[in-house]
SEGUKE-489396 format. One record per residue (C-alpha): z, y, x; residue in one letter. Coordinates in pm, whole numbers, plus 50000, padded with zeros to 5 digits. Example, Ala and Ser with C-alpha at 12.3 -4.5 7.8 and 13.67 -1.06 7.14 Angstrom:
rec w = 50780; v = 49550; u = 51230; residu = A .
rec w = 50714; v = 49894; u = 51367; residu = S .
//
This chain:
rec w = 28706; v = 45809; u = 21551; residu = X .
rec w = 28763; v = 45434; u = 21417; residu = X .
rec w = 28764; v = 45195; u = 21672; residu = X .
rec w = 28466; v = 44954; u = 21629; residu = X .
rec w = 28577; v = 44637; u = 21516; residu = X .
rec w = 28466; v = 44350; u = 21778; residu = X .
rec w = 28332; v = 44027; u = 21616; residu = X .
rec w = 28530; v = 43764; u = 21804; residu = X .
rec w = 28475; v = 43398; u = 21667; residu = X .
rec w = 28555; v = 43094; u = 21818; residu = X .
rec w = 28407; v = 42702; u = 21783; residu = X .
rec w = 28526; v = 42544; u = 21480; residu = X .
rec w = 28690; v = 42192; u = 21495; residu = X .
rec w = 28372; v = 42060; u = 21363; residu = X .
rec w = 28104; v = 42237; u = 21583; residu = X .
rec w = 28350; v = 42104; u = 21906; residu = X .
rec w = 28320; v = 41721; u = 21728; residu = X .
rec w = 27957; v = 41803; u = 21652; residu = X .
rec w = 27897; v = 41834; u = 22050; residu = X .
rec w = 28080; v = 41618; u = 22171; residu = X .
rec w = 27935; v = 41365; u = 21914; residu = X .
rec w = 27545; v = 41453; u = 22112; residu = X .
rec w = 27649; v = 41503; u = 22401; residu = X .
rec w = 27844; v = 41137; u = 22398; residu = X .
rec w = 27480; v = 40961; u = 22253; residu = X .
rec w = 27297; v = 41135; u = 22549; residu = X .
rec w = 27529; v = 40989; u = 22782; residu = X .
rec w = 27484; v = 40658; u = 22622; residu = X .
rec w = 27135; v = 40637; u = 22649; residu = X .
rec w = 27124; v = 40799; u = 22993; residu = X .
rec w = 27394; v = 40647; u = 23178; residu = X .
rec w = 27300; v = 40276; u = 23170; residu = X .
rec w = 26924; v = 40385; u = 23228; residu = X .
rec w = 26994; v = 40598; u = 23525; residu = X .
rec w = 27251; v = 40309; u = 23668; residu = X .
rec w = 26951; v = 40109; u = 23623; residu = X .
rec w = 26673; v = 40280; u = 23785; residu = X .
rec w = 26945; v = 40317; u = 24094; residu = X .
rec w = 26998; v = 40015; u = 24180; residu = X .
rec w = 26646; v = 39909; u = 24204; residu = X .
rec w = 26576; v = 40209; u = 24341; residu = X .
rec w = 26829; v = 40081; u = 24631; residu = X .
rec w = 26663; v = 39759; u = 24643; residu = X .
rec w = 26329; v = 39915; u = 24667; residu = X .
rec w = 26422; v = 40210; u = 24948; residu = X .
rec w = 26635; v = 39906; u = 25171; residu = X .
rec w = 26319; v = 39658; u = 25129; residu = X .
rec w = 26125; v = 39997; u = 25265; residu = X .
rec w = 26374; v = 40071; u = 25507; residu = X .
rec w = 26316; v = 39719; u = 25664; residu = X .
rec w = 25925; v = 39683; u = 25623; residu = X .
rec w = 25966; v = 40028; u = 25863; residu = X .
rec w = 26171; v = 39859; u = 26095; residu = X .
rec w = 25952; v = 39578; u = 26160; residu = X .
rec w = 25582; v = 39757; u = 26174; residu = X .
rec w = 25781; v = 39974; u = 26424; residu = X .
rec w = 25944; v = 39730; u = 26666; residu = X .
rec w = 25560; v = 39539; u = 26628; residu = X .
rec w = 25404; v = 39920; u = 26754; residu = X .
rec w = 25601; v = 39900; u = 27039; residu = X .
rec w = 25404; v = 39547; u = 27109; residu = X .
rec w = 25070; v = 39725; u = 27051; residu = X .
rec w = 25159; v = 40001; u = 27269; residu = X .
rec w = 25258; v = 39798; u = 27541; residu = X .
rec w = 25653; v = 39978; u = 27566; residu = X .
rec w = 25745; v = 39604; u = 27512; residu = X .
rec w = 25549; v = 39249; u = 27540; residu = X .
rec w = 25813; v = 39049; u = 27352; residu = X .
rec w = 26079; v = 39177; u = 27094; residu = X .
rec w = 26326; v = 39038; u = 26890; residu = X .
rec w = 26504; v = 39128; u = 26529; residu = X .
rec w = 26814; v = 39014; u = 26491; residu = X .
rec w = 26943; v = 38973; u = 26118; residu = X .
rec w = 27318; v = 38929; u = 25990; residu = X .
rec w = 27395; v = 38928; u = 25597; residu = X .
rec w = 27743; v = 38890; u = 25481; residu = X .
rec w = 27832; v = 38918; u = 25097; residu = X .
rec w = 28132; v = 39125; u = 25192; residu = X .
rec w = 27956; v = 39412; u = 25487; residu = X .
rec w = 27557; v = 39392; u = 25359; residu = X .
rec w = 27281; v = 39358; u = 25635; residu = X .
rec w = 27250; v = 39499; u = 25948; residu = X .
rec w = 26940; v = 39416; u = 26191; residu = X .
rec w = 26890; v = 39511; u = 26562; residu = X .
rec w = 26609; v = 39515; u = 26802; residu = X .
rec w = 26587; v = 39406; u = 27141; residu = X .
rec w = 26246; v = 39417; u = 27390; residu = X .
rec w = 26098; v = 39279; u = 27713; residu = X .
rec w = 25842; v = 39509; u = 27934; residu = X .
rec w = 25503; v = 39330; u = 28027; residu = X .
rec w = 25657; v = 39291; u = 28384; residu = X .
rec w = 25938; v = 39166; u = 28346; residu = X .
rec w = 25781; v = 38931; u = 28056; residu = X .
rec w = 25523; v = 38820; u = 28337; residu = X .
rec w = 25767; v = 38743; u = 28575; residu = X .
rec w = 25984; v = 38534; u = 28366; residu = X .
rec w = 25712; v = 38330; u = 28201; residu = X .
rec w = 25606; v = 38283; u = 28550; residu = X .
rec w = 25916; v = 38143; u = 28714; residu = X .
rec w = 26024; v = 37759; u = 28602; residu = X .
rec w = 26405; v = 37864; u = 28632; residu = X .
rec w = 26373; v = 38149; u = 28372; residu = X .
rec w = 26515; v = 38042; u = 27998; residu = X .
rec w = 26189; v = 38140; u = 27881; residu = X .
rec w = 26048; v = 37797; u = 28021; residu = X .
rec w = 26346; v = 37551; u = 27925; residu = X .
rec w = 26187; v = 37499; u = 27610; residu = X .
rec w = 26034; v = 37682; u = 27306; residu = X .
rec w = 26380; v = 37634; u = 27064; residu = X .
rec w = 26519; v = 37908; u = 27302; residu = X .
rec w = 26294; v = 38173; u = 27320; residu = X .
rec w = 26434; v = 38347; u = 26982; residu = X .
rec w = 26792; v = 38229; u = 26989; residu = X .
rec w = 27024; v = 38434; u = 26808; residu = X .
rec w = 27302; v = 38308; u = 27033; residu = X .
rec w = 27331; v = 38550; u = 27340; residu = X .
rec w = 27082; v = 38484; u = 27621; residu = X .
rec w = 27063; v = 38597; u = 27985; residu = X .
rec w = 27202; v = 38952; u = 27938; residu = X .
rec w = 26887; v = 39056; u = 28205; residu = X .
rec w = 26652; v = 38882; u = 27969; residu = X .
rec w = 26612; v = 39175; u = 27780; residu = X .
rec w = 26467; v = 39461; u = 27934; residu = X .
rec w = 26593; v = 39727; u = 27645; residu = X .
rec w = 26940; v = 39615; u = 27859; residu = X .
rec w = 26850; v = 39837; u = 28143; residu = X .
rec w = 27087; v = 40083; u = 28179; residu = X .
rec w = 26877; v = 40315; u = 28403; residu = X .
rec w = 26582; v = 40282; u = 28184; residu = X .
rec w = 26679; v = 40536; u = 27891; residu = X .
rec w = 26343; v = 40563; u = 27795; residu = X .
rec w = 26321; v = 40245; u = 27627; residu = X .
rec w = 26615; v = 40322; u = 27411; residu = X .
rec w = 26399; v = 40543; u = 27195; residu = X .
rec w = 26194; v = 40210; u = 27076; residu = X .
rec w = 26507; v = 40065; u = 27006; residu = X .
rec w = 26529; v = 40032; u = 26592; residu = X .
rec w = 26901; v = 39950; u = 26420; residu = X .
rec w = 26970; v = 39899; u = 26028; residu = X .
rec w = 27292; v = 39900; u = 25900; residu = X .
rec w = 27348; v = 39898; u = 25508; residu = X .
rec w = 27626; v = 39806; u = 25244; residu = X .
rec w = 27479; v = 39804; u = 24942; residu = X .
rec w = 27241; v = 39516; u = 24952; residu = X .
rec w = 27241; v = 39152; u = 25118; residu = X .
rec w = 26988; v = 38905; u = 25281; residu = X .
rec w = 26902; v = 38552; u = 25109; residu = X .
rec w = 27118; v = 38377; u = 25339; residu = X .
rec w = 27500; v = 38428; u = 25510; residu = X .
rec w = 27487; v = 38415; u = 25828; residu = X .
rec w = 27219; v = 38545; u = 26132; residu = X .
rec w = 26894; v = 38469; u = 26227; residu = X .
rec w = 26603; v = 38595; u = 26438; residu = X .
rec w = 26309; v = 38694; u = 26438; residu = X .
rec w = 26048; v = 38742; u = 26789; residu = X .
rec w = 25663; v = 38825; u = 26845; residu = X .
rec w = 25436; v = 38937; u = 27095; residu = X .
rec w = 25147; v = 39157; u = 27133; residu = X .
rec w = 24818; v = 38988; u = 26968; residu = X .
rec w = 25043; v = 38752; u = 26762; residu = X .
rec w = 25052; v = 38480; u = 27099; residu = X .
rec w = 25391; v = 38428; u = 27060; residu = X .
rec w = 25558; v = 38339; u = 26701; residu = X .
rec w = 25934; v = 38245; u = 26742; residu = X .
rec w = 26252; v = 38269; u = 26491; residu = X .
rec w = 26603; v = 38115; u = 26467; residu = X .
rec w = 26922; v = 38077; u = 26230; residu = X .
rec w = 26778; v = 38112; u = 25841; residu = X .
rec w = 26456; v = 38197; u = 25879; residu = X .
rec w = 26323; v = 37981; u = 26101; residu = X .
rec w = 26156; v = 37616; u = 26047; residu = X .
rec w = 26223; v = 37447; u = 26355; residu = X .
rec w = 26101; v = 37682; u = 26589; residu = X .
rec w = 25836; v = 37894; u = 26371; residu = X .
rec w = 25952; v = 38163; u = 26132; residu = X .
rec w = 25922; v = 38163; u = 25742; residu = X .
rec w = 25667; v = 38412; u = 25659; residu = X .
rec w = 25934; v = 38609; u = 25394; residu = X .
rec w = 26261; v = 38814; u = 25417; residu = X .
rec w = 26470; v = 38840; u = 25090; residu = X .
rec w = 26705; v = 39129; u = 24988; residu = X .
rec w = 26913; v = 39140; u = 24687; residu = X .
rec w = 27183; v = 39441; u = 24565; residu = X .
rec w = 27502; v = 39359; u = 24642; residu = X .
rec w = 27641; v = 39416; u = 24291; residu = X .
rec w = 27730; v = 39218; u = 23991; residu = X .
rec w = 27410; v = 39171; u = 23882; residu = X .
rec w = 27270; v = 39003; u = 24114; residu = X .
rec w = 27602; v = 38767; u = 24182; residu = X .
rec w = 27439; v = 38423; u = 24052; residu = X .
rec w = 27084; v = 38497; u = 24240; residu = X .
rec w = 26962; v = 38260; u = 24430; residu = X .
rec w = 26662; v = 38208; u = 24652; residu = X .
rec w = 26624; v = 37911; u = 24892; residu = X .
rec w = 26339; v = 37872; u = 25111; residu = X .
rec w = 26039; v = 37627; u = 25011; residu = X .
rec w = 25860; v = 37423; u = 25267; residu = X .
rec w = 25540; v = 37607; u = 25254; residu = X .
rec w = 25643; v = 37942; u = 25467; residu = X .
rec w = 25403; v = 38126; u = 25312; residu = X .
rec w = 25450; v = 38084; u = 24952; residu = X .
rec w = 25653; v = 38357; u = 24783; residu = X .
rec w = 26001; v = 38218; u = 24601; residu = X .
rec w = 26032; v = 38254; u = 24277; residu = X .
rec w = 26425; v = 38377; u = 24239; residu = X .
rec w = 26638; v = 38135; u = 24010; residu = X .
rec w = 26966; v = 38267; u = 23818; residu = X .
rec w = 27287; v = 38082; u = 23706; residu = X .
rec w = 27397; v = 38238; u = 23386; residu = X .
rec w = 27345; v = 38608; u = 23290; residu = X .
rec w = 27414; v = 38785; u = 23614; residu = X .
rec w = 27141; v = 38699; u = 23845; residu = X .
rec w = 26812; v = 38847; u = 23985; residu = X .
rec w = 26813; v = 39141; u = 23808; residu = X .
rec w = 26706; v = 39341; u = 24179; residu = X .
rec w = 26514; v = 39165; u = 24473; residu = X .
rec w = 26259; v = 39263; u = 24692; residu = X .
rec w = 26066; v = 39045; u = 24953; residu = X .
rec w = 25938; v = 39211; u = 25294; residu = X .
rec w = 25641; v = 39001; u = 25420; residu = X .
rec w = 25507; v = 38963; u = 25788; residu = X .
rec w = 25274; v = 38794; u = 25986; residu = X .
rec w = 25245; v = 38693; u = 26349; residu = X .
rec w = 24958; v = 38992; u = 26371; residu = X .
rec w = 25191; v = 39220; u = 26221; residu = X .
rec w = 25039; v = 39232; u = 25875; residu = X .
rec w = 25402; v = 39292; u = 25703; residu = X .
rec w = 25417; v = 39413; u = 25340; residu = X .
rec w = 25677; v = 39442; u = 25055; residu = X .
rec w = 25709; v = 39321; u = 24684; residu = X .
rec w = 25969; v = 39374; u = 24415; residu = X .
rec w = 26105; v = 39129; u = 24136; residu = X .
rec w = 25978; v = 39210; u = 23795; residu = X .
rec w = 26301; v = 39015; u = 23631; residu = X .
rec w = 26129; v = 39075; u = 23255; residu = X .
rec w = 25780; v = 38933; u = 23361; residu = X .
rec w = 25922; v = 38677; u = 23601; residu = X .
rec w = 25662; v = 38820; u = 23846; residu = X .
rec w = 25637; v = 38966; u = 24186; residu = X .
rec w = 25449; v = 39311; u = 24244; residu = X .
//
């Protein structure tokens, strides 16, 4: 009995080219799109990230875990951001405010300061108070910076009664009402965004040259704790 003959056939040369040919126009198209919608979706998810941050360090002020807190930002164009919170218990807030040796009552310039304070002004300090650690909230990210080099600080109470900040977001003693953040990539190399003197007027980003502004977002907050966010719109020149 004959063997039945098997029908084994390769690609041609031209089918292979043929593929390759698609397969390099889908990539393309696809590539710079999906590079695209990644970094803004960085920007968006690290704008998120520290909207969270904030409406959960302000909680912690309507719960009554801590009277006073404090976010402390650092942005350097070589590490990204990082941000760390630090609280004061209603006691140990009353008793401070109520002795005229504390820091508290020097005067209001340092009741925010990003330089170090008395280490026992901070109750989140406490060593053999573990529970507070848990309301404790740290950000740490590389791929996106802060309007500004450098650190600064921000500091509320419960009920908005206290309003404080320090470094480069503060105007004399009383914070700007936004908090920039821009990818830390090419694109966004020549964006700039400097503070107006109305804190509560939204910046409209400038560029120098080609590679700027392509990816902000803006993280908004009030002494109540009303804190939203917003994206660039770089084709509309808009904020949403």
């Amino acid at each position: 009995m004959l063997e039945q003959e098997k029908n084994n056939k390769g690609f041609s040369l031209l089918e292979i080219i043929v593929v390759l040919a698609i397969v390099g126009a889908l990539a393309g198209v696809g590539i710079p799109n999906f590079t695209k919608w990644n970094n803004g979706r960085a920007v968006t998810n690290a704008t998120e990230q520290v909207a969270s941050l904030l409406r959960n360090i302000h909680a912690t002020t309507e719960r009554g875990t801590f009277a006073y807190v404090q976010a402390l930002f650092e942005s350097d164009d070589n590490n990204g951001i990082s941000i760390q919170t630090k609280g004061v218990t209603m006691d140990n807030f009353t008793y401070k405010m109520n002795d005229p040796n504390d820091i508290w009552n020097v005067s209001s310039e340092t009741r925010c300061s990003i330089m170090e304070m008395d280490p026992e002004f901070w109750t989140t300090g406490d060593a053999d108070r573990p529970e507070l650690q848990a309301s404790i909230y740290n950000i740490q990210r590389s791929d996106v910076v802060f309007n500004f080099q450098g650190e600064a600080s921000l500091c509320f109470s419960r009920n908005g009664k206290f309003f404080y900040a320090d470094g480069e977001i503060g105007l004399d003693d009383q914070p700007e009402n936004y908090l920039y953040i821009l990818l830390k990539k090419e694109e966004n190399l020549m964006c700039e965004i400097d503070y107006v003197a109305d804190p509560e007027e939204r910046v409209i980003p400038s560029s120098n040259g080609d590679n700027g502004c392509k990816y902000v977002g803006a993280v908004k907050w009030t002494r109540f704790g009303e804190i939203d966010t917003f994206k660039w719109n770089e084709t509309l020149q808009e904020w949403k």
